[in-house]
C-alpha positions as CSV (number, residue, x, y, z in Angstrom):
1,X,90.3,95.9,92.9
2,X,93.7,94.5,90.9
3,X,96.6,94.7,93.5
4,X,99.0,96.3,91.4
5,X,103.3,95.2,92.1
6,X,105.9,98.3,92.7
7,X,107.1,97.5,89.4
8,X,103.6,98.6,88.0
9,X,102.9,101.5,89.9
10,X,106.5,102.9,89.5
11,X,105.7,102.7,85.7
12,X,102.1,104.1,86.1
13,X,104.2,107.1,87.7
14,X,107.2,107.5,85.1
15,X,103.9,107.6,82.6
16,X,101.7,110.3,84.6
17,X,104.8,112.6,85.5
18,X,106.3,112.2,81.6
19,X,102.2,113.2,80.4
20,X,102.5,116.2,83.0
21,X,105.4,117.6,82.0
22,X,104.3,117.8,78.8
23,X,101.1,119.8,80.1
24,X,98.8,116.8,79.8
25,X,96.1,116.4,82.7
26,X,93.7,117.5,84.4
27,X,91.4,118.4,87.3
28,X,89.7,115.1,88.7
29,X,86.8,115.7,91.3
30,X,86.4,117.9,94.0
31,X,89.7,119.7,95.7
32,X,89.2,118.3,98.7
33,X,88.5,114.9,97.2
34,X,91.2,111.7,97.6
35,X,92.3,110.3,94.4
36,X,90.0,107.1,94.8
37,X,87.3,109.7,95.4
38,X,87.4,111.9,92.5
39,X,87.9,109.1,90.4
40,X,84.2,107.9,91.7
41,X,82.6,111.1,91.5
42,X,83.7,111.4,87.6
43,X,82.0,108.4,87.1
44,X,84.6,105.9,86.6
45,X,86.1,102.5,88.1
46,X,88.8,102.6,91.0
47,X,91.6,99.8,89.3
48,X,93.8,100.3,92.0
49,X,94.8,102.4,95.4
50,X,98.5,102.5,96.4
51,X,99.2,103.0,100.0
52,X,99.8,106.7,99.3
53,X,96.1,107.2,97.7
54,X,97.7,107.4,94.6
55,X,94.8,105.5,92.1
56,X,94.2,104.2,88.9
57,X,91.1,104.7,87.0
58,X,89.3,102.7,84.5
59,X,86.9,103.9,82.0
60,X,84.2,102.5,79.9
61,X,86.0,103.3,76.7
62,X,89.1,101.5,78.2
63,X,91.4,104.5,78.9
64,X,93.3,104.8,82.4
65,X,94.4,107.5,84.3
66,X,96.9,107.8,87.2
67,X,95.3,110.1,89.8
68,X,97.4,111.5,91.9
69,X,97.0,114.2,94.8
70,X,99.1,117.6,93.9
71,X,96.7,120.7,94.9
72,X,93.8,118.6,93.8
73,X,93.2,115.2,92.7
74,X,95.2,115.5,89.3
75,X,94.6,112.8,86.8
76,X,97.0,112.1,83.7
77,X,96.2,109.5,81.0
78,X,98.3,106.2,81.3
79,X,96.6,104.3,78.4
80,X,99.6,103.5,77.0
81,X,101.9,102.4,79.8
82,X,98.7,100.7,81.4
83,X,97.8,98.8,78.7
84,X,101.3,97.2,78.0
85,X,101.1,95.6,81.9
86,X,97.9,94.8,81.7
87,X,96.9,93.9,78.7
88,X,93.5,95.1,76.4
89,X,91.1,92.8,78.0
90,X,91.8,93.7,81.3
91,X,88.7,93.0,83.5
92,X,87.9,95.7,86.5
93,X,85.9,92.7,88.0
94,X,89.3,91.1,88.6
């Protein structure tokens, strides 16, 4: 897992609620899943976990998504925002 700064995950958040208030999102997982958990059960890679269970997810077709729990694990895409810190060739390995 890629131990992410404040900087990085205050930006990861400025991207997901931005995405959200424009509608974008969706359902991850199970209601009574955590973040890291429904992140898992849709198949993809955990990037990160803050200390609140907030987490970033990795997919094979190198989008990300800030998961984050509202009523539900609620995941927005971050692409954007995610790739500028980390690069294209981020590894999930790392």
């Amino acid at each position: 897992m890629k131990h992410l700064t404040h900087a990085e995950w205050e930006a990861l958040r400025r991207a997901w609620e931005a995405g959200n208030d424009e509608g974008q999102g969706s359902a991850f997982g199970e209601d009574t899943d955590t973040p890291r958990q429904a992140i898992l059960r849709e198949g993809f890679d955990v990037l990160a976990v803050d200390a609140d269970g907030t987490a970033v997810a990795h997919t094979k077709h190198k989008h990300y998504y800030l998961v984050c729990t509202t009523i539900g694990p609620w995941g927005v895409d971050v692409t954007i925002t995610a790739r500028a810190l980390f690069g294209d060739e981020l590894s999930v390995q790392a």
